[in-house]
Each structure stands twice: as structure tokens, then as C-alpha cells.
Residue frames as qw, qx, qy, qz and C-alpha x, y, z in Angstrom:
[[0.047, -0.255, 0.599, -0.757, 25.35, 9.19, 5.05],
 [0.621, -0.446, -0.566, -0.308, 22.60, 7.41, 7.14],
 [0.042, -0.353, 0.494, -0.794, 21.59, 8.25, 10.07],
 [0.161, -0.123, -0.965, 0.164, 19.79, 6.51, 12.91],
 [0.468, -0.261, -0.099, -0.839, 15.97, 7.08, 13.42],
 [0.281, -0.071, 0.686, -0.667, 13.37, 5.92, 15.90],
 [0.084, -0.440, -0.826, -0.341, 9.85, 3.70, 14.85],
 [0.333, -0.317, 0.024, -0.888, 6.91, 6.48, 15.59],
 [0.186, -0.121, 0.789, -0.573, 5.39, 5.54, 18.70],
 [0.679, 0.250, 0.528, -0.444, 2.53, 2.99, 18.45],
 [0.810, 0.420, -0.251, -0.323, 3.28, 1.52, 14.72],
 [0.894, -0.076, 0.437, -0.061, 3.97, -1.92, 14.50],
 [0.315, -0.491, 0.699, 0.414, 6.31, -3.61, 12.86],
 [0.417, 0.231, -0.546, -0.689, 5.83, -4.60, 9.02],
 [0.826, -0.104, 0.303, -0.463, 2.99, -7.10, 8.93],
 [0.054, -0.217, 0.935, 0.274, 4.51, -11.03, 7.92],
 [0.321, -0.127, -0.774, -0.531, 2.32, -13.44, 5.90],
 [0.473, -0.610, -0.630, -0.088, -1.42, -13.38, 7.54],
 [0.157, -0.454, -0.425, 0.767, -0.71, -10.42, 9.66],
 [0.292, 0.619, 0.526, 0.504, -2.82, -7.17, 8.94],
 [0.286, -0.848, -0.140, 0.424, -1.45, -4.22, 10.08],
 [0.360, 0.363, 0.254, 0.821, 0.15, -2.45, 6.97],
 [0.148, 0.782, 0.376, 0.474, -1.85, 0.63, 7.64],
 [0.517, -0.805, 0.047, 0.289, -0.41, 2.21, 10.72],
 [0.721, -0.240, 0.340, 0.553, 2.68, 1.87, 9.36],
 [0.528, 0.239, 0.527, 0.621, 1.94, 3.21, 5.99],
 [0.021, -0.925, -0.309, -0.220, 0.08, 6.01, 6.81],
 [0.851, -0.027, 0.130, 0.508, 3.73, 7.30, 7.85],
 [0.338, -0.114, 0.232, 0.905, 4.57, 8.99, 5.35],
 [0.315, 0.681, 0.643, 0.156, 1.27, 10.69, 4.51],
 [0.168, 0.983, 0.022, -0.072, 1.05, 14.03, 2.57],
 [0.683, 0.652, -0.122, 0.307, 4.40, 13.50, 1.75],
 [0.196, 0.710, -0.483, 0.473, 5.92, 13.96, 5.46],
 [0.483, 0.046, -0.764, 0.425, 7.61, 11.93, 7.53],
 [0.571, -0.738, -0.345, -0.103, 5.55, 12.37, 10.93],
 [0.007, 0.797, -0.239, 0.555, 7.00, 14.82, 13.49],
 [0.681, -0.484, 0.482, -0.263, 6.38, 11.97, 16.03],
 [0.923, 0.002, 0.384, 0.025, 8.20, 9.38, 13.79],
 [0.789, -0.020, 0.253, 0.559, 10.69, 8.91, 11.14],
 [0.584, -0.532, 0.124, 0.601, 12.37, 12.14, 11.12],
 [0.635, 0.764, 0.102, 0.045, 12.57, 14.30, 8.63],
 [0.585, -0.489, 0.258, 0.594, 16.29, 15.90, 7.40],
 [0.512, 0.731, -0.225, -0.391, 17.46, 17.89, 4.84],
 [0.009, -0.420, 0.778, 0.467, 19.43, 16.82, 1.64],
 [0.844, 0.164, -0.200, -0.470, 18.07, 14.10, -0.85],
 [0.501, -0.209, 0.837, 0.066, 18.56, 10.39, -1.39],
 [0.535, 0.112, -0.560, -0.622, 17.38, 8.05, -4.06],
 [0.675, -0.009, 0.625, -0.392, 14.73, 5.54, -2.34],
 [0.379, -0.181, 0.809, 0.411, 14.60, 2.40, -3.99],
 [0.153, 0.501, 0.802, 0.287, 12.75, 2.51, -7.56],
 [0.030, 0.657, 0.316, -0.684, 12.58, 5.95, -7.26],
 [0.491, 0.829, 0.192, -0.185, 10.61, 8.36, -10.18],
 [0.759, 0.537, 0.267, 0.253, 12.35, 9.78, -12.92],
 [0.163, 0.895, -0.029, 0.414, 13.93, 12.43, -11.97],
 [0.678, 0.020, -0.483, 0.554, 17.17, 12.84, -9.92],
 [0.410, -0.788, -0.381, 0.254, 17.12, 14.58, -6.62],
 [0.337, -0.678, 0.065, 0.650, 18.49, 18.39, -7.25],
 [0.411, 0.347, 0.721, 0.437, 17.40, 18.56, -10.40],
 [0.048, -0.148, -0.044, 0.987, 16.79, 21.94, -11.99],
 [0.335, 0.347, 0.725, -0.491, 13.39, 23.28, -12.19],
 [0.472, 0.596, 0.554, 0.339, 11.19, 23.24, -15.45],
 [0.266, -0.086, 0.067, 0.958, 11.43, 26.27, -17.11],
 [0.384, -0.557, -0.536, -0.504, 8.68, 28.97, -17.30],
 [0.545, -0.382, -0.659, 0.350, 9.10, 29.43, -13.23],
 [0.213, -0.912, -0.010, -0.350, 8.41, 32.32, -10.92],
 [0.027, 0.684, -0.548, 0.480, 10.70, 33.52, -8.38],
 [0.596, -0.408, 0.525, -0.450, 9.49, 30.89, -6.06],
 [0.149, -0.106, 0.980, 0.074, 10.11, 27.71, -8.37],
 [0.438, 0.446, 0.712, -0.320, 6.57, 27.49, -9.10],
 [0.249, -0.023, 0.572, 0.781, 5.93, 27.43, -12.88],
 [0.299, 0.355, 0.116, -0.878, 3.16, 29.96, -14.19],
 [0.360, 0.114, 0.864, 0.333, 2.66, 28.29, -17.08],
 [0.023, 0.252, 0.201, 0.946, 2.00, 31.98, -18.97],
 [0.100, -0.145, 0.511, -0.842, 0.83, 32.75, -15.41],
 [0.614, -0.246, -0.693, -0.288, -1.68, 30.21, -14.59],
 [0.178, -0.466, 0.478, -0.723, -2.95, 30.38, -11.21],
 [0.521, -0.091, -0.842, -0.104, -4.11, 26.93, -9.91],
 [0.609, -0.336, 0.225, -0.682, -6.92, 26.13, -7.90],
 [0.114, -0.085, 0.989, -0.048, -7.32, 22.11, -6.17],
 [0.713, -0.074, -0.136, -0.684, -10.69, 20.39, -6.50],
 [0.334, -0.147, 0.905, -0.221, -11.97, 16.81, -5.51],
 [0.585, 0.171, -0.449, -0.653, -13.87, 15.13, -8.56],
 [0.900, -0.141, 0.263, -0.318, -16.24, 12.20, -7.95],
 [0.961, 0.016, 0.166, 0.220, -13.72, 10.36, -10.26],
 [0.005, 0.912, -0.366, -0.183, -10.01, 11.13, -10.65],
 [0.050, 0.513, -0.812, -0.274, -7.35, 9.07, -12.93],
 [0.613, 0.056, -0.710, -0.342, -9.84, 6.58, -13.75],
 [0.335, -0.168, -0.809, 0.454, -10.53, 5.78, -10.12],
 [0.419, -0.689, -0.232, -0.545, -14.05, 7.05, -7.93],
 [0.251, -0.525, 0.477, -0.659, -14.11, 8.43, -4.45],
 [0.717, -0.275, -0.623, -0.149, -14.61, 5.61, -1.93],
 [0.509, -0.751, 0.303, -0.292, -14.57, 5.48, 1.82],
 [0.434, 0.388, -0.744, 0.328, -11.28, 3.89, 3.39],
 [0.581, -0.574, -0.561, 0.134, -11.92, 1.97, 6.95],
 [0.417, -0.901, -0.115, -0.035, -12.81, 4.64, 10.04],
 [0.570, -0.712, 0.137, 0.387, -9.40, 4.28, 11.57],
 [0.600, -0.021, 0.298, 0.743, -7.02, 4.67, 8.83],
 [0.007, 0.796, 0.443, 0.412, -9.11, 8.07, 8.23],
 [0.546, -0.819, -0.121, 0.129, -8.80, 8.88, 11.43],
 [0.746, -0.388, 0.179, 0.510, -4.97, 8.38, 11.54],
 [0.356, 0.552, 0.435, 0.616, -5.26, 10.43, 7.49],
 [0.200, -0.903, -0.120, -0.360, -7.05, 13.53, 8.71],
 [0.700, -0.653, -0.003, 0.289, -4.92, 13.41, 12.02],
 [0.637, -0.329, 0.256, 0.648, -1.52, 13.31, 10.37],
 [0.277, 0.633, 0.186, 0.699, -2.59, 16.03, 7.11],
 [0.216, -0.937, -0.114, -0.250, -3.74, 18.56, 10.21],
 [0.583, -0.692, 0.208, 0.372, -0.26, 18.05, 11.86],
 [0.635, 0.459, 0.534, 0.317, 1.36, 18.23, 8.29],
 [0.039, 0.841, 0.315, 0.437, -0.20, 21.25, 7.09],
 [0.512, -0.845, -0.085, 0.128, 1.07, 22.97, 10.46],
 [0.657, -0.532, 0.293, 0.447, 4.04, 22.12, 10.28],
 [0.493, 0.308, 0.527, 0.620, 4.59, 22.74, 6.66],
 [0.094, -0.509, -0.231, 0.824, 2.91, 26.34, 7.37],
 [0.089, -0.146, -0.441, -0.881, 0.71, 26.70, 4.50],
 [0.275, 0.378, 0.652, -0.597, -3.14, 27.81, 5.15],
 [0.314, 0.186, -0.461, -0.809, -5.95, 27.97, 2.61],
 [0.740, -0.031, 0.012, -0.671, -8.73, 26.13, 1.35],
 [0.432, -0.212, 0.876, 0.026, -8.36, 22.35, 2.54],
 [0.728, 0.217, -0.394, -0.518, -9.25, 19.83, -0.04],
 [0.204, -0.409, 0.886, 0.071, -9.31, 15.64, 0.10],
 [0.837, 0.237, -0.131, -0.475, -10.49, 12.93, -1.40],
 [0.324, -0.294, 0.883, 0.168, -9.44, 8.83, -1.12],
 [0.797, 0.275, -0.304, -0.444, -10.29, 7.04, -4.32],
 [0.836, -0.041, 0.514, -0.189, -10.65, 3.32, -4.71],
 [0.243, 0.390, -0.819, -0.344, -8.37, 1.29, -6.67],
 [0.902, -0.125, 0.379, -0.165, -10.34, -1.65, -6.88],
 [0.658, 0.626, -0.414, 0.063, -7.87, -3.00, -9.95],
 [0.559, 0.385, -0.668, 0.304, -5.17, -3.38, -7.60],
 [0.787, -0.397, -0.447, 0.152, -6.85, -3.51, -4.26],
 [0.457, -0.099, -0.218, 0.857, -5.59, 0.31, -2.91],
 [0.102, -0.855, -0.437, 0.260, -6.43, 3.23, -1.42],
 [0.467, 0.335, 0.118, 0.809, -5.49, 6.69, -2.72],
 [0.222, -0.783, -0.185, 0.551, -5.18, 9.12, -0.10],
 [0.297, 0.534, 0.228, 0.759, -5.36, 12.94, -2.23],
 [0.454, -0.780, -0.276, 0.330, -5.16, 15.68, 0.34],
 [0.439, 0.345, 0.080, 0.826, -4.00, 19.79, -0.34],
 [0.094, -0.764, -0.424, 0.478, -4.64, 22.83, 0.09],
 [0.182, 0.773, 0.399, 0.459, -5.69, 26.16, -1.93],
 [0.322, -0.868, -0.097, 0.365, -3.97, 29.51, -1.10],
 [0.594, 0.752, -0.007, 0.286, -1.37, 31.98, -1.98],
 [0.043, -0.861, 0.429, -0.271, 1.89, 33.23, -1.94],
 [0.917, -0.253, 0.278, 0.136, 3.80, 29.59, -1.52],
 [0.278, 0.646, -0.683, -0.198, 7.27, 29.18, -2.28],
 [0.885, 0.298, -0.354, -0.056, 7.41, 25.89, -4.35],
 [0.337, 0.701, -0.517, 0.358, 10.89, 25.52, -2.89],
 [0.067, -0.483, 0.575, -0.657, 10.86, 26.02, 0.43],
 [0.719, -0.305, 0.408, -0.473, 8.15, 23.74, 0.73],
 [0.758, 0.400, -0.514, 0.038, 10.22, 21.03, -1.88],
 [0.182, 0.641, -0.553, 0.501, 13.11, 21.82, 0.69],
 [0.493, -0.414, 0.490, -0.588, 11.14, 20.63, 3.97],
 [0.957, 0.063, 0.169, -0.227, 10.15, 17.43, 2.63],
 [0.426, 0.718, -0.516, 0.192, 13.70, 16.97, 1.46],
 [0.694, -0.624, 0.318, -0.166, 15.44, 14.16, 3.52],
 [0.052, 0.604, -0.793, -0.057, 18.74, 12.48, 4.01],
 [0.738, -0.157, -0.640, -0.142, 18.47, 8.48, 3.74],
 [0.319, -0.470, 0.483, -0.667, 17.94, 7.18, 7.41],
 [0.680, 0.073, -0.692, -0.230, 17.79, 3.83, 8.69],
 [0.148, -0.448, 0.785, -0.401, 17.24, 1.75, 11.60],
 [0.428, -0.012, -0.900, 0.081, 16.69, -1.76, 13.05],
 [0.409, -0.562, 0.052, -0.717, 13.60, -1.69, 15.38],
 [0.310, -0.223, 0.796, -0.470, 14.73, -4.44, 17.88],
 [0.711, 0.166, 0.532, -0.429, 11.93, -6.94, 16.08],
 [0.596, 0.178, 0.641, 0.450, 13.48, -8.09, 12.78],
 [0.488, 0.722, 0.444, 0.208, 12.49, -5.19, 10.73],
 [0.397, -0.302, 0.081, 0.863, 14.78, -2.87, 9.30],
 [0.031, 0.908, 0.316, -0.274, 13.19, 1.04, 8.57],
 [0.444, -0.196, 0.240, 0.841, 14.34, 3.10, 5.77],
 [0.148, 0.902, 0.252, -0.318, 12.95, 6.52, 5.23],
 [0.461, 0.046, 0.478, 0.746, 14.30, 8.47, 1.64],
 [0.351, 0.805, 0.254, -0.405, 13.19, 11.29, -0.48],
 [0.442, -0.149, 0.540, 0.700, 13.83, 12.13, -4.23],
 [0.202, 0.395, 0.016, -0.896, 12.44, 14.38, -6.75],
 [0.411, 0.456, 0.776, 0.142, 9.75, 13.46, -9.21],
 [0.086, 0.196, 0.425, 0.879, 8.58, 15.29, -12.33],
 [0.237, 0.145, 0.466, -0.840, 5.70, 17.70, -11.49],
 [0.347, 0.553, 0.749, 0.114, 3.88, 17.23, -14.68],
 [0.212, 0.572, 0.395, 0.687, 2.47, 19.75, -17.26],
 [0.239, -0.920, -0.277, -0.141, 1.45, 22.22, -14.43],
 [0.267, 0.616, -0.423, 0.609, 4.94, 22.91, -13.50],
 [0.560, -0.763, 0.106, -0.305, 5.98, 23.80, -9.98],
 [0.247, 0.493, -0.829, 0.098, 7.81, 21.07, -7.95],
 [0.927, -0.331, -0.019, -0.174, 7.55, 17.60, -6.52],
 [0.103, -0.538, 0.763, -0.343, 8.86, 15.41, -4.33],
 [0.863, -0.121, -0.372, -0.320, 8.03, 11.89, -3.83],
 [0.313, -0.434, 0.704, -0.466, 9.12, 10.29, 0.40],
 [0.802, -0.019, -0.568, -0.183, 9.54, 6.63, 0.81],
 [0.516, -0.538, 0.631, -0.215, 9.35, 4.51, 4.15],
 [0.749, 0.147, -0.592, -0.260, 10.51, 1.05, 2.89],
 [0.630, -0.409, 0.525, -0.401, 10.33, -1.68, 5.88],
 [0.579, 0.394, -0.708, -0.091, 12.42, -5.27, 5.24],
 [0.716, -0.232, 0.536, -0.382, 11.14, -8.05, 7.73],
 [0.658, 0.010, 0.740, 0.139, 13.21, -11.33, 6.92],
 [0.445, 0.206, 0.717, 0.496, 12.23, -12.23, 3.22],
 [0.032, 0.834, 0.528, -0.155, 9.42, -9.46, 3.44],
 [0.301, -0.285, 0.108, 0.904, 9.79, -6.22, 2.08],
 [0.067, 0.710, 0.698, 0.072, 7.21, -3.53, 1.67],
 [0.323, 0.145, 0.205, 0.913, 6.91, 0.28, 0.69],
 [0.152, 0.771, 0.603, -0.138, 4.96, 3.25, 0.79],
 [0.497, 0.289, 0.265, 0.774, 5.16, 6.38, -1.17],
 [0.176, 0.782, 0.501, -0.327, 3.90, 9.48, -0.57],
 [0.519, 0.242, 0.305, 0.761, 4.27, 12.23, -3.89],
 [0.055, -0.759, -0.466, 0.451, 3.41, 15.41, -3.22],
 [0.520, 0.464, 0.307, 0.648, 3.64, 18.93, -5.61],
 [0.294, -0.702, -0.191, 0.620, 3.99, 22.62, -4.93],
 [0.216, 0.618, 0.402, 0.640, 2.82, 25.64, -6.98],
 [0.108, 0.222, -0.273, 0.930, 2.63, 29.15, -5.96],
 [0.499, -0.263, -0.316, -0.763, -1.13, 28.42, -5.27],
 [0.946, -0.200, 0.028, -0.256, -1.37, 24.89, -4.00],
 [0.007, -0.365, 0.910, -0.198, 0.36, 21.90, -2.07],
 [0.922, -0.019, 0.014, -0.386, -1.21, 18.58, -2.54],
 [0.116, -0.345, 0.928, 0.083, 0.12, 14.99, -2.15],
 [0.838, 0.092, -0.254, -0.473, -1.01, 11.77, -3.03],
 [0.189, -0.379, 0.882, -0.205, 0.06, 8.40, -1.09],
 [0.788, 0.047, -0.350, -0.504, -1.54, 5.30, -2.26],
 [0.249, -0.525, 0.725, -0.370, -1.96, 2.42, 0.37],
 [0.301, -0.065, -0.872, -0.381, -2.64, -1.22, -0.37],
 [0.651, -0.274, -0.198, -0.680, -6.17, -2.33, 1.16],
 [0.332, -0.251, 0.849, -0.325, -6.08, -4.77, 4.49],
 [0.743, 0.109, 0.373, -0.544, -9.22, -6.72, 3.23],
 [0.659, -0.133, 0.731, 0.121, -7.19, -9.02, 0.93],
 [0.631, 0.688, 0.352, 0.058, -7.88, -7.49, -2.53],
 [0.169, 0.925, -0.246, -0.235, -4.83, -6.02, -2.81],
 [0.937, 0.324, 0.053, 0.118, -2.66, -7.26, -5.16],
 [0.393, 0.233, -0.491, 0.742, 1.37, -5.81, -3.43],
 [0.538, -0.608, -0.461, 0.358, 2.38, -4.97, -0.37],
 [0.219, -0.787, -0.191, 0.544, 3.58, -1.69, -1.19],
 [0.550, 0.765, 0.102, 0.320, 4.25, 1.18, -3.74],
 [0.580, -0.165, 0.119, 0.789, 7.76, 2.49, -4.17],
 [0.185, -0.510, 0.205, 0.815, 8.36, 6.19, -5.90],
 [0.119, 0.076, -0.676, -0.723, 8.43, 5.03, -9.09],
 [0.031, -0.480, -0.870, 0.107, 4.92, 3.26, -8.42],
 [0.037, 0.804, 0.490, -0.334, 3.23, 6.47, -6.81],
 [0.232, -0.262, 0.279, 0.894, 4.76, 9.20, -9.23],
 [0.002, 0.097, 0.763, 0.639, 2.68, 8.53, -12.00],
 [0.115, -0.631, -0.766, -0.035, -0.53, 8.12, -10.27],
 [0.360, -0.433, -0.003, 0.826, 0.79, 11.55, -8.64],
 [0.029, -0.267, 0.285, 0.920, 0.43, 13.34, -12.02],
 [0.104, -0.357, -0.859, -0.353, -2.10, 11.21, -13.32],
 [0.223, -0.706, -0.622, 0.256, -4.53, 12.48, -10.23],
 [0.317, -0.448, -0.105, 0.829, -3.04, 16.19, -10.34],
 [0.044, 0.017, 0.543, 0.838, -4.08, 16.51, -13.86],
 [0.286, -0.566, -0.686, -0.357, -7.95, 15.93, -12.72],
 [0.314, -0.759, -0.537, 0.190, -8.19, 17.60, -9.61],
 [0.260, -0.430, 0.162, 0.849, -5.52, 20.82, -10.30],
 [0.232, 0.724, 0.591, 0.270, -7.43, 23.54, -12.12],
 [0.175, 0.393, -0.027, 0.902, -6.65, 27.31, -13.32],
 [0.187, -0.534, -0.534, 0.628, -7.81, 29.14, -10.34],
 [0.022, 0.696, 0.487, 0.527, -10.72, 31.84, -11.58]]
């Protein structure tokens, strides 16, 4: 089933050779939801293309509390922001695509109703010439689920009147060794021969909600134009495993 969706108001259409406007666009899908003023969230799943390992309704690791959120012989997890995290150090992304970061986690976070101690942090691929946006939050009493559930979307497509065609997906992704659950939302955007991705992967424990979205770099050192599921999963766990700590 696919259903028609709108381009969020002010983002530009995918950038063609020598344009440089990926980041509007890709900032999207940050924290792992579809903007409230743009592509729409919905329930059910899909499989976006190249999507993680895991199929979308997949049962949940075992070892889980009542809320989906595995204890792992009742571990209580706490977030943190280390100077370096999967082999990658904090770095500063340009002003505006901050701006547009911090903007869309505080509308996010709202809307996703969880409160607690904010965390973020954007490390510096320089390797491939990307930003990693890491943004959560510290608190209690989440249900894993319900917030799995909200990021949860049917596939959803549409033609924006300028050659580019807009498809917005979600599918599950393994959480990693800390249990809990993830989810990993893809806008992919197909201008002519062009075609370009962003992921965002995000996880959910009775404690914490954190994503990760990794965006290529406008300044010509990046080396694709965009990361699919399968792409941002990995970094996903990779980054969870450094910055997700038992909670004292």
C-alpha cells in the first residue's frame, strides 16, 4: 500500500551534480522521525531499500521486560557522549544544519513524549566525508514498544512536481547486545539518474531513546550521496555500544 505524502515545507529537491543542498533534505528524517511538518509518519512497516537485517515485526530478543525493553539480568542503561565514539571524535557540523538538528530533536522528543536527561553529540567521519548526528535521552519508565510503534511507518511516496520522486519507509533493525528495540526510517529521493538516501536508526530501552542518522558532508569530502538502513544500522550499534552505559 503507498500512500501519497507532501515535501516538508522549505526542503528542496534532491541536489543534481554540483548542487549542494543535501542537508535540508536529509535532516528529514532525524532522530528517527519523519518531521510532523513533512513526510508523514503512519503506522505498519515496510522494507526501505537495503534495509538492516532484520525483518519488520520481528519478535523481540529474549530476556525482555513487560515493555519490550531487554534487562539484560536487569541492567538499567544510562546515555553518555564520549569525546570519541565507534572510532570517530566529536566535531562541529556547519551552524545551520545544527540549527535545523537541535530544532527537529526538540519537536521529536515532544512528540514522541519521552522527558529526561537530553544527550548529543555529532562525530566526524572524516573516512567517508559524514556527519553523525547521536541525539537521546535518559529517563524512566519507557515502553520500548510504543515508542518502536510511533516510528513505525507504511511505505509512502510521492512525485514533488520537480523531477524527484520521495519515498519515506521504516523497518526493524537489530538492537544490539543491550537489547530493547530498534527501528531504522529511510527518506530515499530519485532525481532522473540520481538517487540518494538517508537513514535515521534509532533504539529504545526502558531507560533511554537515542538515534543516530549519519549525513554525508556538503564540503566535497564525502565519498556517497546517501546511507540506506543497511548503511546506518551498524554504525547504530557500533555508536550505542560506546555511548549506552549501565545506569548507577
Amino acid at each position: 500500500m503507498v500512500r501519497s505524502v507532501s515535501r516538508p515545507p522549505g526542503v528542496p529537491s534532491v541536489p543534481r551534480p554540483g548542487r549542494s543542498a543535501l542537508a535540508p533534505l536529509l535532516l528529514c528524517a532525524v532522530l528517527g522521525v519523519p518531521l510532523a511538518s513533512g513526510c508523514g509518519p503512519a503506522s505498519g512497516s515496510a522494507k526501505p531499500p537495503g534495509g538492516p537485517a532484520v525483518a519488520s515485526g520481528a519478535p523481540s530478543v529474549p530476556g525482555t521486560d513487560g515493555g519490550g525493553a531487554t534487562t539484560q539480568g536487569g541492567t538499567r542503561w544510562a546515555l553518555t557522549a564520549p569525546q570519541v565514539a565507534a572510532g570517530h571524535p566529536q566535531g562541529q557540523p556547519p551552524a545551520d544544519m545544527v540549527q535545523r538538528f537541535d530544532a527537529d530533536m526538540r519537536r521529536n522528543a515532544g512528540r514522541l513524549s519521552v522527558s529526561g536527561a537530553p544527550v548529543r553529540a555529532y562525530y566526524d567521519d572524516r573516512a567517508d566525508g559524514a556527519w553523525i548526528f547521536y541525539t537521546g535521552v535518559t529517563g524512566s519508565g519507557f515502553d520500548p514498544d510504543h515508542l518502536h510503534d510511533a516510528l513505525n511507518q507504511l511505505p509512502a511516496a510521492h512525485d514533488d512536481g520537480a523531477g524527484d520522486h520521495v519515498t519515506t519507509s521504516a523497518i526493524d533493525a537489530e538492537p544490539g547486545p543491550h537489547g530493547g528495540r530498534a527501528i531504522c526510517d529511510t527518506v530515499l529521493v530519485q532525481s532522473g539518474v540520481l538517487t540518494t538516501a538517508v537513514s535515521t536508526c534509532s533504539w529504545f530501552t526502558a531507560t533511554t531513546a537515542a538515534g543516530v542518522t549519519v549525513i554525508p558532508k556538503t564540503d566535497g569530502t564525502g565519498t556517497r550521496l546517501g546511507y540506506t538502513a543497511a548503511d546506518v544500522a551498524p554504525i547504530m550499534r557500533a555508536v550505542r555500544a560506546e555511548v549506552e552505559t549501565p545506569r548507577r
